[in-house]
C-alpha positions in Angstrom: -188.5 -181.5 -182.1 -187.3 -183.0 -178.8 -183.6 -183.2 -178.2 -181.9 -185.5 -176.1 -178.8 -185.9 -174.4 -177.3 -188.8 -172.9 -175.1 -189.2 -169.7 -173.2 -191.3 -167.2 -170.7 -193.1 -169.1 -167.4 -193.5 -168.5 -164.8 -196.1 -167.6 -165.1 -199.0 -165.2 -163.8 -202.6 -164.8 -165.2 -205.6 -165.4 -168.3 -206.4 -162.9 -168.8 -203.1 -162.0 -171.8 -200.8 -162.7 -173.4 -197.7 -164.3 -175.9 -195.5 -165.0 -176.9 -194.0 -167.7 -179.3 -190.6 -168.0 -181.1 -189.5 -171.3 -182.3 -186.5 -170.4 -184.9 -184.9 -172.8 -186.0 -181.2 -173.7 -189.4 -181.9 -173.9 -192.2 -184.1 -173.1 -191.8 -188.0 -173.5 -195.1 -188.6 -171.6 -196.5 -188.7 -175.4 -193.9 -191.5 -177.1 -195.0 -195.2 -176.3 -191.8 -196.6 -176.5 -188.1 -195.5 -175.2 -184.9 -197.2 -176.0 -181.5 -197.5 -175.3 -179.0 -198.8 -178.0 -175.5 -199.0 -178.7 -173.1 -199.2 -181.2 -169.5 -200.9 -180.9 -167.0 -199.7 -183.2 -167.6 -200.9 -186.7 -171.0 -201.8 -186.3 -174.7 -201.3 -186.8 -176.5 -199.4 -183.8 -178.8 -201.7 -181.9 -181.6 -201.8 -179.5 -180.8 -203.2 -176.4 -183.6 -202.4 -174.0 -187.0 -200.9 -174.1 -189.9 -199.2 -171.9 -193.6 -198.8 -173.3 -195.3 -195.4 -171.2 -197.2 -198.1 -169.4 -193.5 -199.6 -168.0 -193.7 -202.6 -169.8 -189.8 -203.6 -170.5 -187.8 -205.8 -172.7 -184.5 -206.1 -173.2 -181.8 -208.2 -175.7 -180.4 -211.4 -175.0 -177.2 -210.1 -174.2 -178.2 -207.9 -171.5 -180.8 -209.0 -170.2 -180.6 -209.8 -166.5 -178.0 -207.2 -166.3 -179.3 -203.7 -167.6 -182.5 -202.5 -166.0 -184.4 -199.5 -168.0 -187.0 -197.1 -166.1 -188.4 -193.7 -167.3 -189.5 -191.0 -165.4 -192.1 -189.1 -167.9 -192.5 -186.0 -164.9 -188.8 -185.4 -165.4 -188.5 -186.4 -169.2 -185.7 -188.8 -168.3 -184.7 -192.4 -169.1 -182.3 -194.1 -167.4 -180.2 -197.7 -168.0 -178.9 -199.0 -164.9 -176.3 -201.6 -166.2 -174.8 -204.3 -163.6 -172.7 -207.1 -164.1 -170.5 -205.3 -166.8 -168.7 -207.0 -169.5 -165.8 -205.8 -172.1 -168.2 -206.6 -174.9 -170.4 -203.7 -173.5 -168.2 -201.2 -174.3 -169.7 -199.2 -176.8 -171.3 -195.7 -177.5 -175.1 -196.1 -175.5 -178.1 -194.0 -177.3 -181.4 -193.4 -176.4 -184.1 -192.6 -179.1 -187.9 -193.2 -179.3 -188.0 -196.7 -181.3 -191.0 -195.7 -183.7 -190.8 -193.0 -184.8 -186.7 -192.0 -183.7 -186.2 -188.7 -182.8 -182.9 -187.2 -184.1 -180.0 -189.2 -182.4 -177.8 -187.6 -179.3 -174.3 -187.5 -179.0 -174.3 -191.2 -177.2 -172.1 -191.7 -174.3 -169.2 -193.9 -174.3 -169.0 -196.5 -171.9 -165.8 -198.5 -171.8 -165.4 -201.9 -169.6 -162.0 -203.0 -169.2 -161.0 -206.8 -167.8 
């Protein structure tokens, strides 16, 4: 099964920027649809952006504007450029295929200080 292993976190203040990697061991050219989630500290994983094979994107409320996802199937990579940070973003970021998931990553922790 495909492995994957996400990236670029780290700390940064408030309004600054990151960018994420989820870098796969095999194909993704196959899955329709990529996500990134995240889950803060006590809470339920969830989806906050998405990228059908075709580039079709969509993202959650709370980010949207903010984080851009892209995929680059020759390099079985996704990426989440996030922009505009925010404390409430801090959380562990995870990318999975949204139907069916693969098995889950490590995450990477991205902490926003004010």
């Amino acid at each position: 099964q495909v492995q994957l292993v996400e990236s670029g976190g780290g700390l940064v203040q408030a309004g600054g920027s990151l960018r994420l990697s989820c870098a796969a061991s095999g194909s993704i050219f196959s899955i329709n649809t990529m996500g990134w989630y995240r889950q803060h500290p006590g809470k339920q994983r969830e989806l906050v952006a998405r990228i059908t094979s075709r580039g079709s994107t969509n993202y959650a409320d709370s980010v949207k504007g903010r984080f851009t996802i892209s995929r680059n199937n020759a390099k079985n990579t996704v990426y989440l450029q996030m922009n505009s940070l925010k404390p409430e973003d801090t959380a562990v970021y995870y990318c999975n295929a949204v139907y069916p998931p693969l098995s889950w990553g490590q995450g990477t922790q991205v902490t926003v200080s004010s």
